[in-house]
MARBA-412924 format. One record per residue (C-alpha): residue number from 1; chain; y, x, z. Coordinates in steps of 0.001 Angstrom, whole numbers, plus 500000, padded with zeros to 6 digits. Layout:
BEGIN
<pake><resi>NUM</resi><chain>A</chain><north>Y</north><east>X</east><up>Z</up></pake>
...
***
This chain:
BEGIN
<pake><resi>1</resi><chain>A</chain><north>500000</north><east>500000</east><up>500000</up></pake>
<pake><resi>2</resi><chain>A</chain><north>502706</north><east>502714</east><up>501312</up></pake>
<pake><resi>3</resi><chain>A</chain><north>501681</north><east>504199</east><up>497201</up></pake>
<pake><resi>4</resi><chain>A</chain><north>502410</north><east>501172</east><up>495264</up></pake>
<pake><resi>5</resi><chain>A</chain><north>505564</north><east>500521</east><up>497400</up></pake>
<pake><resi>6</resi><chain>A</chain><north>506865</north><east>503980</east><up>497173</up></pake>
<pake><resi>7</resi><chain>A</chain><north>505423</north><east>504398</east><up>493383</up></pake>
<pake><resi>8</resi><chain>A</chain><north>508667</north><east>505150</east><up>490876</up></pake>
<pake><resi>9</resi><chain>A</chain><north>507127</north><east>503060</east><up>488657</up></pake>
<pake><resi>10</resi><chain>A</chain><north>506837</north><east>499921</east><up>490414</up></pake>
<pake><resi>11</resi><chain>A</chain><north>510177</north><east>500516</east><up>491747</up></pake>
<pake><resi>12</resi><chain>A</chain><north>511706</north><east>500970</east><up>488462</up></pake>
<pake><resi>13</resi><chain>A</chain><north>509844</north><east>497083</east><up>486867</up></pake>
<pake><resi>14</resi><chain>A</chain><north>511277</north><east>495819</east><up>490137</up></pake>
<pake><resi>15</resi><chain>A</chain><north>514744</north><east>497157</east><up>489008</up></pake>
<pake><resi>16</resi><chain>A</chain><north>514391</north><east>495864</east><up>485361</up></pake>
<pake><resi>17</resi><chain>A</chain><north>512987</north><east>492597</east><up>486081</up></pake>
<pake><resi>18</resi><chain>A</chain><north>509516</north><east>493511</east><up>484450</up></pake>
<pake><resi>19</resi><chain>A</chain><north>506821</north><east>491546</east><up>486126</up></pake>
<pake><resi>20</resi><chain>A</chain><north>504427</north><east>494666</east><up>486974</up></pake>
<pake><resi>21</resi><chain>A</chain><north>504332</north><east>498666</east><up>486460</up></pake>
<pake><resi>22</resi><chain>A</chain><north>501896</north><east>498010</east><up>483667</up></pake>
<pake><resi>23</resi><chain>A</chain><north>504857</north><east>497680</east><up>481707</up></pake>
<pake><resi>24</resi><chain>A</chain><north>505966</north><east>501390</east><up>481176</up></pake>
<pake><resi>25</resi><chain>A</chain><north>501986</north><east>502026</east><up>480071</up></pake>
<pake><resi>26</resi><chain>A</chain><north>502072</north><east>500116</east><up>476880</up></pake>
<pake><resi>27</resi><chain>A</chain><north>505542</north><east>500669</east><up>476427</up></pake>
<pake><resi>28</resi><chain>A</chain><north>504635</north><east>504371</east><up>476044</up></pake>
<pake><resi>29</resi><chain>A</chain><north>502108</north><east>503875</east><up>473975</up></pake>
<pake><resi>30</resi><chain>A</chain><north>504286</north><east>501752</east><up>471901</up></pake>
<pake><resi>31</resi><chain>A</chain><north>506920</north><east>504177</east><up>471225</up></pake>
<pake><resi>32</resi><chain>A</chain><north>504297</north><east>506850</east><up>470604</up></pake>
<pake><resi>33</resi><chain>A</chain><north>502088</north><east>504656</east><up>468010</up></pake>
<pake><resi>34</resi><chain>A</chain><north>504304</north><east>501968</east><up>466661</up></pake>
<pake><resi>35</resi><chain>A</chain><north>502017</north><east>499642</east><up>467484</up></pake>
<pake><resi>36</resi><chain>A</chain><north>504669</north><east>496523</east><up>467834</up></pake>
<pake><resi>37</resi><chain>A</chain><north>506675</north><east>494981</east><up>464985</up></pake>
<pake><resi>38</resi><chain>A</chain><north>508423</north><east>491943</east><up>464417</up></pake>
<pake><resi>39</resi><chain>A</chain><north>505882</north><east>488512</east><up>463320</up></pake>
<pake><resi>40</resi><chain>A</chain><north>503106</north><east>489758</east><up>464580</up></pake>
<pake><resi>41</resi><chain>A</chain><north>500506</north><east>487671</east><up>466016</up></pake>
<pake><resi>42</resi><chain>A</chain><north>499059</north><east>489141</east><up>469551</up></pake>
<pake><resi>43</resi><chain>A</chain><north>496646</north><east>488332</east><up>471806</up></pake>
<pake><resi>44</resi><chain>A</chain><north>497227</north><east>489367</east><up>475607</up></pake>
<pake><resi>45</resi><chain>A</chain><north>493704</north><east>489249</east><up>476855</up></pake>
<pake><resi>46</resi><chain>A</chain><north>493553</north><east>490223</east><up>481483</up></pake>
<pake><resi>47</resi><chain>A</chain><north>497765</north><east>489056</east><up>480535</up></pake>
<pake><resi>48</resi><chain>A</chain><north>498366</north><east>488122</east><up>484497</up></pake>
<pake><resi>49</resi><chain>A</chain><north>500668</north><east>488945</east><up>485657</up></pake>
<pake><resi>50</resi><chain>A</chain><north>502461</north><east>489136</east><up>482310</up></pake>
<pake><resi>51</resi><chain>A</chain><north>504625</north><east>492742</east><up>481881</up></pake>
<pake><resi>52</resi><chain>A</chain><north>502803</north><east>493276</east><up>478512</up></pake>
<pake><resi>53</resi><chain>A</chain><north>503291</north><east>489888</east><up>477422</up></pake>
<pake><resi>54</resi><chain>A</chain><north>507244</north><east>490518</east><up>478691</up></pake>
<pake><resi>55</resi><chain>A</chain><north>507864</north><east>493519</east><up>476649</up></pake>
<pake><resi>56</resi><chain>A</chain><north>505448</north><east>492225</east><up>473562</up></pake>
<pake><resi>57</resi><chain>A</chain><north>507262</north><east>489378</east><up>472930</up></pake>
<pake><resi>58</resi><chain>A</chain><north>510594</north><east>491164</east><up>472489</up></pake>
<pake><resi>59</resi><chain>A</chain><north>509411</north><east>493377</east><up>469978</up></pake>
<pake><resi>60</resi><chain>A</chain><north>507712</north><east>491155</east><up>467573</up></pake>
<pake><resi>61</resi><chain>A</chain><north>510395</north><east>488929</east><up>466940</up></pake>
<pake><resi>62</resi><chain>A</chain><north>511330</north><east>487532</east><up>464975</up></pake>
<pake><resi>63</resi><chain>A</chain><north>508305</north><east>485537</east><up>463922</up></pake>
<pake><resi>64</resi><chain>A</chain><north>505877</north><east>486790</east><up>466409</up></pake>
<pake><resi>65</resi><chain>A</chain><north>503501</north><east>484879</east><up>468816</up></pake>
<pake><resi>66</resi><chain>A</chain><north>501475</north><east>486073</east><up>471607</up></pake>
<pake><resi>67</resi><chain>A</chain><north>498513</north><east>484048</east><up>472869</up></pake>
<pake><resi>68</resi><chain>A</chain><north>497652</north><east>485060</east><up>476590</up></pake>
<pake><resi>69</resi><chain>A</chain><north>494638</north><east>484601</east><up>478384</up></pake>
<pake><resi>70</resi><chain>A</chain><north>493764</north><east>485429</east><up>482053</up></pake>
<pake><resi>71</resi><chain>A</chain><north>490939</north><east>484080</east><up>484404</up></pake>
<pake><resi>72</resi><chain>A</chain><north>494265</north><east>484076</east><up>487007</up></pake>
<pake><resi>73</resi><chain>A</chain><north>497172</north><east>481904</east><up>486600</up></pake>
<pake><resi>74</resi><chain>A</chain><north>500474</north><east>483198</east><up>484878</up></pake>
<pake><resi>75</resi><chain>A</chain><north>504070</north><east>482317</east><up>484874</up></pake>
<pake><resi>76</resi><chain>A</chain><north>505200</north><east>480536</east><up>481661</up></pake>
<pake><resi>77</resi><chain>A</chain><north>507020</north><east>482186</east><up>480084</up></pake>
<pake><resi>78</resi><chain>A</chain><north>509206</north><east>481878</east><up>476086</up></pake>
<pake><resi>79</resi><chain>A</chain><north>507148</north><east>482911</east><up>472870</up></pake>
<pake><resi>80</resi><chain>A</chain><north>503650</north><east>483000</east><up>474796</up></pake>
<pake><resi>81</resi><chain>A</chain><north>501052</north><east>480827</east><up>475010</up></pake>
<pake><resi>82</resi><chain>A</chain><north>498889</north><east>481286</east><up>477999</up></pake>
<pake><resi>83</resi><chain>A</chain><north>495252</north><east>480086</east><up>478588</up></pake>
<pake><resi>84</resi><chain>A</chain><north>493627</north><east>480050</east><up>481963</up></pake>
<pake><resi>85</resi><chain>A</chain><north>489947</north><east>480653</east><up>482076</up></pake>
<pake><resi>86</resi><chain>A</chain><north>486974</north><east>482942</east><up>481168</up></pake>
<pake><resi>87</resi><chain>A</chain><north>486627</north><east>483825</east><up>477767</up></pake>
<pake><resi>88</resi><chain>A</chain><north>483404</north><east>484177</east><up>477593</up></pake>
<pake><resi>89</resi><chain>A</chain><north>482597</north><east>480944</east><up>478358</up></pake>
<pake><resi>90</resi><chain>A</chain><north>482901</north><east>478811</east><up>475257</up></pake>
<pake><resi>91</resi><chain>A</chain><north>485377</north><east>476260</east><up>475723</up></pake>
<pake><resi>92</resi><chain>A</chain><north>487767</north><east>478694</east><up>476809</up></pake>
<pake><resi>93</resi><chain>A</chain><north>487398</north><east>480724</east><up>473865</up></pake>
<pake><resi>94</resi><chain>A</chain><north>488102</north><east>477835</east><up>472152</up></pake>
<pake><resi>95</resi><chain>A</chain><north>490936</north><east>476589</east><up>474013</up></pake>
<pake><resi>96</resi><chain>A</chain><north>491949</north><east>480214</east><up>472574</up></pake>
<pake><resi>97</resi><chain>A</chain><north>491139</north><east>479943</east><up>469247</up></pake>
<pake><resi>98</resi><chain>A</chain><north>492634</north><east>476432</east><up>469245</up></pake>
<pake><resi>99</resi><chain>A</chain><north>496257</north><east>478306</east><up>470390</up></pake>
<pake><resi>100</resi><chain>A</chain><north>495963</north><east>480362</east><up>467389</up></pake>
<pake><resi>101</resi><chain>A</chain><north>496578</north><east>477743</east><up>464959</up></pake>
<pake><resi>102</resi><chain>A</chain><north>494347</north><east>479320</east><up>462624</up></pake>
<pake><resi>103</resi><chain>A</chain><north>496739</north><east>482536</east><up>462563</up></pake>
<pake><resi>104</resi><chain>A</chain><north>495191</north><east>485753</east><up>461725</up></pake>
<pake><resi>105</resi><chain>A</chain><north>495083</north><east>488604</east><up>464536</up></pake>
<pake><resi>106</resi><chain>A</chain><north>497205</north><east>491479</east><up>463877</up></pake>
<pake><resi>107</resi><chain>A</chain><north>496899</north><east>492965</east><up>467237</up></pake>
<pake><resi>108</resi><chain>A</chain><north>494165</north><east>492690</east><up>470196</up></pake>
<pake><resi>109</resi><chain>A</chain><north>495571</north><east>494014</east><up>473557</up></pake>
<pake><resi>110</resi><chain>A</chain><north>493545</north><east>494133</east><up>476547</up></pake>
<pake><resi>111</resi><chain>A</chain><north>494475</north><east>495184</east><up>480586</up></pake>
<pake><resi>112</resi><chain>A</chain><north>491734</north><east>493459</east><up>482110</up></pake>
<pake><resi>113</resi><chain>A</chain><north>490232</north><east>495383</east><up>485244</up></pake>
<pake><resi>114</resi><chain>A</chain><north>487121</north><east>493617</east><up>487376</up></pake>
<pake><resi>115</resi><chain>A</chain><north>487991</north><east>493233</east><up>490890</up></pake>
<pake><resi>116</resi><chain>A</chain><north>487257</north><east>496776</east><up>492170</up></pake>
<pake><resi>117</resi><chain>A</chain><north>484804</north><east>497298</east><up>494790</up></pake>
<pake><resi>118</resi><chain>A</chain><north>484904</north><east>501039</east><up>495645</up></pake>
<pake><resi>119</resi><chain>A</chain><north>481561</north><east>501707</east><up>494286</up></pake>
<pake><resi>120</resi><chain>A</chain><north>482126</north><east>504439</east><up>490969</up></pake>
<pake><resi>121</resi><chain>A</chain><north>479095</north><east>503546</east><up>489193</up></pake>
<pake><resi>122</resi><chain>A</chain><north>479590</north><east>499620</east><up>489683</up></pake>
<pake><resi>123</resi><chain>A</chain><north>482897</north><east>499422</east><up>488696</up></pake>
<pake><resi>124</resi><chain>A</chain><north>483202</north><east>501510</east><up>485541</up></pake>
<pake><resi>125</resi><chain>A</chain><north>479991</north><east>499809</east><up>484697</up></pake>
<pake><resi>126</resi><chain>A</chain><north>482525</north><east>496077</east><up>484849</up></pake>
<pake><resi>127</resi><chain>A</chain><north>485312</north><east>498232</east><up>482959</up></pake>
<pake><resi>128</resi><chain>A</chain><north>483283</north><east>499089</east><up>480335</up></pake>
<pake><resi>129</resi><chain>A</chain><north>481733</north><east>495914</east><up>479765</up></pake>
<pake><resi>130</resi><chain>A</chain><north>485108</north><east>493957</east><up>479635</up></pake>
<pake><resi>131</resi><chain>A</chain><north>485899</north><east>496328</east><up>476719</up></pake>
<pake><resi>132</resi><chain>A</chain><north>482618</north><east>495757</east><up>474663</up></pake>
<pake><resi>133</resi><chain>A</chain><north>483609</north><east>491910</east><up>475405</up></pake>
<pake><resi>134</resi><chain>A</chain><north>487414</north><east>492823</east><up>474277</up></pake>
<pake><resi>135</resi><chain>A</chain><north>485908</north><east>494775</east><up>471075</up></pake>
<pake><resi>136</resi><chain>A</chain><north>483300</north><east>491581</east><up>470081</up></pake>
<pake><resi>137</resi><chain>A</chain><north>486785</north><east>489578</east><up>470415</up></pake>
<pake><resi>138</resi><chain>A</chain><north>488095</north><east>492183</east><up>468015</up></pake>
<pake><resi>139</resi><chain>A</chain><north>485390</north><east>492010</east><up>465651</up></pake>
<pake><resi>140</resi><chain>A</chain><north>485503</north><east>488075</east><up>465362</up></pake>
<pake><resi>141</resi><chain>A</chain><north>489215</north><east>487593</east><up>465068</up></pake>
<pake><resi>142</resi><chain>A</chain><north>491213</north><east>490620</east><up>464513</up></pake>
<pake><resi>143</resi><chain>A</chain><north>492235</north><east>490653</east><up>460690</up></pake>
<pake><resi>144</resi><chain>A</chain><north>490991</north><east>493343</east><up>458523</up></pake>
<pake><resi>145</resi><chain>A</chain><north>493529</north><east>496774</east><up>459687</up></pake>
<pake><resi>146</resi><chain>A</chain><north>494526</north><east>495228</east><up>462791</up></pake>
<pake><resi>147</resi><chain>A</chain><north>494771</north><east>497640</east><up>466120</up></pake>
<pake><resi>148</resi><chain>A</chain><north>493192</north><east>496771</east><up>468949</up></pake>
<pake><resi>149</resi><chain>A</chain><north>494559</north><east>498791</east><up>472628</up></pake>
<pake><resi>150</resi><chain>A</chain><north>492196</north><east>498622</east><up>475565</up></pake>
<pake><resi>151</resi><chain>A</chain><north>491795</north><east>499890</east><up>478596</up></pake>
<pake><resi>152</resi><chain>A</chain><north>488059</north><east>501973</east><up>479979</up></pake>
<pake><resi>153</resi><chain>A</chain><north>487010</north><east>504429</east><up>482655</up></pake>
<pake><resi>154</resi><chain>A</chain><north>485917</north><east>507827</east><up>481521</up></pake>
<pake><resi>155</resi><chain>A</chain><north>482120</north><east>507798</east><up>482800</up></pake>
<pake><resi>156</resi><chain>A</chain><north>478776</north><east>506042</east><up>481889</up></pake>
<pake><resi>157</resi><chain>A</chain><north>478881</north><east>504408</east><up>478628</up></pake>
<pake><resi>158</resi><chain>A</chain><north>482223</north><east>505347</east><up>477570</up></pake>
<pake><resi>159</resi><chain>A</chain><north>480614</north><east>507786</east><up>474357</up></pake>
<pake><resi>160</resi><chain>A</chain><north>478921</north><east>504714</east><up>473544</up></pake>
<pake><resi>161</resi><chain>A</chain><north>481882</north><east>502422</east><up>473647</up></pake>
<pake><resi>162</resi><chain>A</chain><north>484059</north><east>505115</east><up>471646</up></pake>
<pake><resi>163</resi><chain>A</chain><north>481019</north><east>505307</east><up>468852</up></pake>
<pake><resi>164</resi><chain>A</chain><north>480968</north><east>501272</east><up>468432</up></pake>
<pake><resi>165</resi><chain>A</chain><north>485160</north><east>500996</east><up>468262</up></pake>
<pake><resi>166</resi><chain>A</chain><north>484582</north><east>503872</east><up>465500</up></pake>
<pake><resi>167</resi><chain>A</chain><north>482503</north><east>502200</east><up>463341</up></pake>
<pake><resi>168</resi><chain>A</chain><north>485046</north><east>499224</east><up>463115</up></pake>
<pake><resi>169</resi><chain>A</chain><north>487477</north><east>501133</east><up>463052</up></pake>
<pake><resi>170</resi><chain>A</chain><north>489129</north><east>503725</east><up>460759</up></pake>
<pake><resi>171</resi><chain>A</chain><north>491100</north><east>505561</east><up>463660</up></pake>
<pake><resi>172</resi><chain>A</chain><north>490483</north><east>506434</east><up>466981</up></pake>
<pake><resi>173</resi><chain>A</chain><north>492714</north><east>507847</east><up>469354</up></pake>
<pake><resi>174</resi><chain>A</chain><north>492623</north><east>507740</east><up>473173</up></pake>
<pake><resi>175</resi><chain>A</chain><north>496257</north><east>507574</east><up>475133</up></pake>
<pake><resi>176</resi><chain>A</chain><north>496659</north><east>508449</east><up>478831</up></pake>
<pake><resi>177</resi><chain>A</chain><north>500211</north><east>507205</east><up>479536</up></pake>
<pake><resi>178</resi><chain>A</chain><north>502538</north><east>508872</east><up>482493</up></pake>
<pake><resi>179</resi><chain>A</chain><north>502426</north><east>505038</east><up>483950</up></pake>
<pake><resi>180</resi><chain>A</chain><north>498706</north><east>505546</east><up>484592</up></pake>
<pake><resi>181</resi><chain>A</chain><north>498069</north><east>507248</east><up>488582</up></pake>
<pake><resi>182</resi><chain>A</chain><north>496672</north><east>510653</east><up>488431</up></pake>
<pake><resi>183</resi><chain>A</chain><north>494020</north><east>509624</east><up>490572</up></pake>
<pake><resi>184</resi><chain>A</chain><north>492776</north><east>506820</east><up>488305</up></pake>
<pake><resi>185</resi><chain>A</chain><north>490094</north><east>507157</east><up>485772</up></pake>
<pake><resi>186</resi><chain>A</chain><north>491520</north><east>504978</east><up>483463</up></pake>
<pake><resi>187</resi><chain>A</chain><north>492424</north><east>505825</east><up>479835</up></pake>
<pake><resi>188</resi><chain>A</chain><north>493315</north><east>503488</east><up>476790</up></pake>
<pake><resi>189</resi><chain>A</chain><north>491519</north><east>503681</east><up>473306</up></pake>
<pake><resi>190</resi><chain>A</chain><north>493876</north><east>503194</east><up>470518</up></pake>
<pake><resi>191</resi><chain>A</chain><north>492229</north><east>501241</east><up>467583</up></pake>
<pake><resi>192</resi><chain>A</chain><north>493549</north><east>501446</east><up>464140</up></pake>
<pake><resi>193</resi><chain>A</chain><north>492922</north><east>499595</east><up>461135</up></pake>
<pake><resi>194</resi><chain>A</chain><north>490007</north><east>497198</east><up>461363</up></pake>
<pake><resi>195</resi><chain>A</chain><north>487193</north><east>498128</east><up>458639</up></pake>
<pake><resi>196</resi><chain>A</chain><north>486814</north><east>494710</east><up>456154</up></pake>
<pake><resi>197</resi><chain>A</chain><north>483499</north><east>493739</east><up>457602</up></pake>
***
């Protein structure tokens, strides 16, 4: 606790009225990669509390939509439309799909973390499964050369995951941004250009 309230980063969203620290992570990546552009369609997926959605939806406009999703509850908020639920459970993904409008996927962004419970080997085992569920998202909606941005855990599994974003994918590139604690094992894999399948 005495971290996160005495962490620069959370003290600078506070300051700028972003919703959480996970702000200045894809921002980074963002001005790195170009990943945003105006009329874009996005989809937020682990969106709660909503910084990526905040900063997202200022940089694709005009013309740009985000749909969010998030087993939590989020604050509305202009230009996104949020679902609540599990999205691997099939009326949610279809509440999803239904918020689409039949709009093709230019970008897939995903934050989502399991609930951590201490144990290494348990929860990088979660992480990495949330982003084989992100990258089967990916495959089914994402247009042909859409990105996709999620986050993993270096450990267990993690070649694998790289080797099946690959073949989908014509880049790879992984980003650790300055937002992300030292101490954390998390790292985001940059997508590029979805293969026609």
């Amino acid at each position: 606790m005495h971290e996160h309230v005495n962490d620069p980063y959370v003290q600078r969203a506070k300051k700028e009225g972003w919703r959480s620290r996970a702000v200045f992570k894809l921002s980074e990546i963002d001005e790195k990669d170009r990943l945003l552009r105006p009329g874009m369609m996005v989809v937020d997926l682990g969106a709660t509390p909503g910084s990526w959605c905040q900063y997202a939806v200022r940089r694709i406009q005009p013309g740009g939509r985000i749909v969010a999703l998030d087993l939590l509850d989020m604050e509305p908020m202009a230009g996104v439309d949020f679902v609540q639920g599990d999205f691997r459970q099939e009326d949610v993904l279809g509440r999803l799909e239904e918020a689409l409008g039949g709009r093709p996927v230019d970008l897939v962004l995903s934050d989502m973390a399991p609930n951590m419970s201490g144990v290494a080997v348990a929860d990088n085992a979660r992480v990495i499964h949330l982003a084989e569920l992100t990258l089967d998202f990916a495959r089914s909606h994402l247009k042909p050369g859409g990105d996709m941005l999620v986050k993993v855990f270096q450990g267990a599994g993690f070649m694998e995951l790289r080797q099946a974003v690959k073949s989908l994918f014509e880049t790879l590139q992984v980003r650790k941004p300055a937002a992300s604690r030292d101490r954390s094992a998390e790292t985001y894999l940059l997508a590029r250009k979805k293969r026609e399948i």
